[in-house]
C-alpha positions in Angstrom: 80.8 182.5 154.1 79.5 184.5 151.1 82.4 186.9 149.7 80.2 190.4 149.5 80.6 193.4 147.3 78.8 196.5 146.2 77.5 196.9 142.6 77.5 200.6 143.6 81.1 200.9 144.1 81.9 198.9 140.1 82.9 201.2 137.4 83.8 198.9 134.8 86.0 200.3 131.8 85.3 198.1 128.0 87.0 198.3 125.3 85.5 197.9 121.7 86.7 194.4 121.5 85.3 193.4 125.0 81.8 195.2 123.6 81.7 193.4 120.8 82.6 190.2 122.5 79.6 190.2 124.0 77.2 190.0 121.7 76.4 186.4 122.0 72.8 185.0 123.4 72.7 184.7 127.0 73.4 181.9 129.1 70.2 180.9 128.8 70.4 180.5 124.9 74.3 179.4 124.9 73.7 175.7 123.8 70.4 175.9 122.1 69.8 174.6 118.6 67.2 173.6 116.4 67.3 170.6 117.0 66.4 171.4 120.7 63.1 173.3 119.6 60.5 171.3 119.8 57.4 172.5 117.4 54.1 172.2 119.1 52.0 169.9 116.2 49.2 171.6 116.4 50.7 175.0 115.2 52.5 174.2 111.8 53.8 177.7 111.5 56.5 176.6 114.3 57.9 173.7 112.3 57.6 176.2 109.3 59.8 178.4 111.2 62.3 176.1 111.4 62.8 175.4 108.2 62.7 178.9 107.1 65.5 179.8 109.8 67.7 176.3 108.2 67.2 177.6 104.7 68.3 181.1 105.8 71.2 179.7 107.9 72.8 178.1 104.4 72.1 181.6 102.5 74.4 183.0 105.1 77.1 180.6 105.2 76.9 180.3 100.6 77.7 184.7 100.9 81.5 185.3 99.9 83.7 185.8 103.0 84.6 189.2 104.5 87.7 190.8 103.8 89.3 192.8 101.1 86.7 193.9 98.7 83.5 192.1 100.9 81.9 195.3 100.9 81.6 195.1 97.0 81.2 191.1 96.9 78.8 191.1 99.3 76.2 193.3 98.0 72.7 192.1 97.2 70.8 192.6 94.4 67.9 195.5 94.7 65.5 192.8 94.4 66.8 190.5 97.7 65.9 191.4 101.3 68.7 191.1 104.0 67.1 189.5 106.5 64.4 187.3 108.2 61.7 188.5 110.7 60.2 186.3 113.7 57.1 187.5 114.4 54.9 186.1 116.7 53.6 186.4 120.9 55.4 185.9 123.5 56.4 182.5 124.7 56.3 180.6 121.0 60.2 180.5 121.5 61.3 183.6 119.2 65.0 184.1 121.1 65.5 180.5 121.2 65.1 179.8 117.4 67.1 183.6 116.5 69.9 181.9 119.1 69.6 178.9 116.9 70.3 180.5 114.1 73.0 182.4 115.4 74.6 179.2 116.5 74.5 177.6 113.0 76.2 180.2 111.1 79.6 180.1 111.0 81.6 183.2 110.2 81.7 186.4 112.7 78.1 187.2 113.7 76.4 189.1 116.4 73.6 188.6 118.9 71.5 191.0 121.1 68.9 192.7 121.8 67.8 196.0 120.2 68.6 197.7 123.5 71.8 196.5 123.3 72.3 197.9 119.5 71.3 201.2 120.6 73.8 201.4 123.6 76.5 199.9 121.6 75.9 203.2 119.2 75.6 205.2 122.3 79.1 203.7 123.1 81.0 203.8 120.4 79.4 206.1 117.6 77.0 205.3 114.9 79.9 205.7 112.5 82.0 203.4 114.6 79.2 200.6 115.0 78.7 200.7 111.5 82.3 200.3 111.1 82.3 197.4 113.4 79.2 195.6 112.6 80.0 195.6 108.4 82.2 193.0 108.3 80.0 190.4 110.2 78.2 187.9 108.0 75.0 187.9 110.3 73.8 190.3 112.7 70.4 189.0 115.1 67.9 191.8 116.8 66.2 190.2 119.3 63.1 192.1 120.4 62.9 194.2 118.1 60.9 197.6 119.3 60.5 201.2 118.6 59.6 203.1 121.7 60.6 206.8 120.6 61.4 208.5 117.7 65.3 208.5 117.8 65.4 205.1 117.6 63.6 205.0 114.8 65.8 207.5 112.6 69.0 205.7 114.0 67.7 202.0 113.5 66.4 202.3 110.4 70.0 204.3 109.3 72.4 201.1 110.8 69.6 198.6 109.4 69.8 200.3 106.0 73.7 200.6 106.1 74.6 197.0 107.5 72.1 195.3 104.5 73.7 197.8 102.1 77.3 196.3 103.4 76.0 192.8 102.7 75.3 191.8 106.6 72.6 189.6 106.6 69.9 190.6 109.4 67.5 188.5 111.8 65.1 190.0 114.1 62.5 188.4 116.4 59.3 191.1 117.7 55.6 190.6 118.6 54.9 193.7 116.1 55.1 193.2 112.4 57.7 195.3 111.0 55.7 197.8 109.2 53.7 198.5 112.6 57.2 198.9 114.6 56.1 202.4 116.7 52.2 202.6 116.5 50.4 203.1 119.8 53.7 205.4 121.3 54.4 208.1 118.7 53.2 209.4 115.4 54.3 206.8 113.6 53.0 208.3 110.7 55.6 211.0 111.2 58.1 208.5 110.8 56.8 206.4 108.5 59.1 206.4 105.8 62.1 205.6 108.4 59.8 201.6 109.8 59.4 201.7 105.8 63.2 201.4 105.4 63.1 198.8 108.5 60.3 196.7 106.8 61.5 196.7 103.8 64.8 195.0 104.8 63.1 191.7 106.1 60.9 188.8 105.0 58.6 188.1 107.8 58.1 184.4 109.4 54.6 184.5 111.8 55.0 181.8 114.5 51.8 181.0 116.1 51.0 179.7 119.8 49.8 180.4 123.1 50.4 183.8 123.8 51.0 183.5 127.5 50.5 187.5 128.4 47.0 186.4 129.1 48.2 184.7 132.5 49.6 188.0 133.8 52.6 188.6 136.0 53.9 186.4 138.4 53.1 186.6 142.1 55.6 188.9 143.6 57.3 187.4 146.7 56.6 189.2 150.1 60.1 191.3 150.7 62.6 190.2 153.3 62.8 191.7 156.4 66.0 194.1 156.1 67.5 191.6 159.5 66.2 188.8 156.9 67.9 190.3 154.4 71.4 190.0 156.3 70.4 186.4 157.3 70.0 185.3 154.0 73.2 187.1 152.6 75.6 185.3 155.3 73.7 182.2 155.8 72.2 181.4 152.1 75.4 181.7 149.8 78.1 179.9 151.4 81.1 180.0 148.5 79.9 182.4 146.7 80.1 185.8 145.6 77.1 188.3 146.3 76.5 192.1 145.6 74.8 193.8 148.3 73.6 197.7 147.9 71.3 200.3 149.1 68.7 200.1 146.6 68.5 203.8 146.3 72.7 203.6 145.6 72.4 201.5 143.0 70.3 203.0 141.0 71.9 206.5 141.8 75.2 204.8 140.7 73.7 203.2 137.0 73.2 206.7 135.5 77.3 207.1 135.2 77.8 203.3 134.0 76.8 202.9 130.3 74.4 200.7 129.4 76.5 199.1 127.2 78.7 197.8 129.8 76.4 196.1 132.4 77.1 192.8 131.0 80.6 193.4 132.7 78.8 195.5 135.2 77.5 192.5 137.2 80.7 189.7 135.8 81.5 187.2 138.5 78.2 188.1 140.8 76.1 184.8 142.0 73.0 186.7 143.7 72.3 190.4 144.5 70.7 191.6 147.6 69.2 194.7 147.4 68.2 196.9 150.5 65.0 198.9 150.8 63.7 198.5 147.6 61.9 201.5 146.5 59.3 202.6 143.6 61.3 204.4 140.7 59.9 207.8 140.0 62.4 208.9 137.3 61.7 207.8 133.7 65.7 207.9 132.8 66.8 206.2 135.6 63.5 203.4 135.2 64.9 203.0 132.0 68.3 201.9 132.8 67.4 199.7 136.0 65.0 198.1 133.2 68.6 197.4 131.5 69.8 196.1 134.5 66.8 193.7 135.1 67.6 192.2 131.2 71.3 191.6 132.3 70.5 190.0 135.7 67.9 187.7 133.9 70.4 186.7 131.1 72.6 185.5 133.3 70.1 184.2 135.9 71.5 185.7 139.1 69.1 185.0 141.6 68.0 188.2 143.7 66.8 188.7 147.4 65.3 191.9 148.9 63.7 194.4 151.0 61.4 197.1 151.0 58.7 197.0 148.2 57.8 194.2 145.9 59.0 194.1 142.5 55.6 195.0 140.9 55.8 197.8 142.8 58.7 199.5 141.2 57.8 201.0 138.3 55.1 203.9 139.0 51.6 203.2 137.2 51.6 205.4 135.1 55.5 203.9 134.0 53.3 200.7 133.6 50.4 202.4 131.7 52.3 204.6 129.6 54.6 204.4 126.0 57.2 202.1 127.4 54.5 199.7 129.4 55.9 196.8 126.9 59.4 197.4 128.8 58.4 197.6 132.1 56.0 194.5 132.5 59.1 192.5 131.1 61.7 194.0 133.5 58.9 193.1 136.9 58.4 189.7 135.0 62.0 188.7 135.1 62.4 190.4 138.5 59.7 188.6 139.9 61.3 185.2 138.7 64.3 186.4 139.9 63.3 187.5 143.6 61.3 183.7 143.5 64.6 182.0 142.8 66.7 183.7 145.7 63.5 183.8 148.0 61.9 180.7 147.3 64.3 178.5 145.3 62.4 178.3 142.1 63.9 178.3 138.8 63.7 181.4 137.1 62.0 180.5 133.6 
């Protein structure tokens, strides 16, 4: 028998230690190197990569060490940039050469995305992340975007004020660095602030397939809520599954931080989600779009009923400024719902 609980019932309490703890790639990523990256032949830019990423890797690791008087050791010249900037389409294996480099570096470092940077600010303070993120040798961005305004102002400040503390920076995006924002907001408003962003990076272009050309992934058909309870008690002997109303859990997210759903869903094998419904609220698409991200990373299998998973998000959610978000989240919800439903491997 399955041990069931309720993701709608955890309110999990993190200290600044635990946050920071968990900045470190995903499961997925935890024992990746370059070594394991395997450079298609026929697009030299990868194996370029590569070597650009080793070469910045010893820079890192040649910086004097953090503590007393890093901040004044560590600072760069006017002339050198902080960090190293993947750019390239999806699939050409951005987050598994950033998590490469992150593994290679010895020292403290930090990994995640740039949702996660903008909780952990959200969390703690800017002030405070500043704080903690100064005396790292390396801090990696990995899909690196600009959806509004706000985060341009406050990621171009900690961006600015980590490189001016010496941190060395790595970012992976499918948008070059000066064109971070176009297409959502008046960029040119803001374009001193992607300045300040592009300025801090040399870019890397890795080519390949782009695979957003294939589309989503077939949806699987939704259980049957009595299929639903089948599967809960009769596909997960052992092991521990989080069962909620859909509407609950989503009601529930808005007063857990972002910041903490990595220890939001700790110790959960599968989810089953009741009466899955379409998400009319931007704020709270937003923060099941979190969710999704921390489900994937950890690969935890989902089964459900109600609507299918590229029917969650409204279309104008997956028309509109933050489309690029929303077609990920159904694309790793989708894998997700095949594994539980179907037993394929979520890729």
């Amino acid at each position: 028998m399955p041990q069931i609980e309720q993701l709608s019932r955890r309110t999990p309490k993190v200290s600044v230690d635990e946050l920071l703890q968990g900045f470190h790639p995903s499961p997925r990523f935890g024992a990746v190197s370059f070594a394991s990256y395997r450079p298609d032949p026929a697009q030299p830019s990868q194996a370029a990569a590569v070597a650009a990423l080793k070469k910045f890797a010893a820079s890192v690791d040649h910086q004097e060490p953090s503590g007393f008087l890093s901040f004044f050791s560590r600072k760069k010249s006017p002339a050198t940039r902080s960090g190293i900037y993947l750019d390239g389409g999806f699939g050409v294996g951005k987050t598994h050469l950033l998590a490469s480099l992150w593994h290679s570096v010895h020292g403290p470092k930090a990994f995640g995305t740039f949702v996660e940077y903008t909780n952990l600010v959200g969390a703690l303070s800017f002030r405070k992340t500043v704080d903690a993120l100064s005396s790292y040798e390396l801090v990696c961005i990995d899909e690196f975007e600009l959806d509004d305004p706000g985060d341009t102002v406050l990621m171009s400040r900690l961006m600015r004020e980590l490189s001016d503390a010496g941190v060395r920076l790595a970012a992976t995006s499918n948008t070059l660095p000066g064109s971070l924002g176009e297409g959502r907001f008046a960029a040119v408003d803001f374009q001193r602030e992607i300045q300040v962003l592009a300025d801090q990076f040399d870019v890397v272009r890795i080519d390949g397939e782009d695979f957003r050309h294939r589309g989503l992934p077939a949806a699987p058909e939704p259980l049957t809520d009595l299929e639903l309870k089948r599967r809960i008690h009769h596909g997960f002997d052992g092991k521990v599954v989080a069962a909620d109303e859909f509407s609950d859990l989503v009601a529930h997210l808005s007063g857990v931080h972002p910041s903490r759903y990595r220890q939001f869903i700790d110790g959960i094998d599968a989810v089953a989600w009741h009466n899955v419904e379409t998400i009319t609220e931007q704020a709270v698409a937003l923060r099941f779009v979190v969710l999704a991200d921390r489900l994937y990373d950890k690969d935890v299998p989902i089964i459900a009923s109600g609507v299918p998973f590229d029917q969650v998000f409204t279309p104008e959610m997956m028309s509109g400024g933050y489309m690029k978000k929303y077609f990920r989240a159904v694309s790793r919800l989708t894998a997700l719902a095949r594994e539980g439903q179907k037993g394929e491997a979520a890729a």
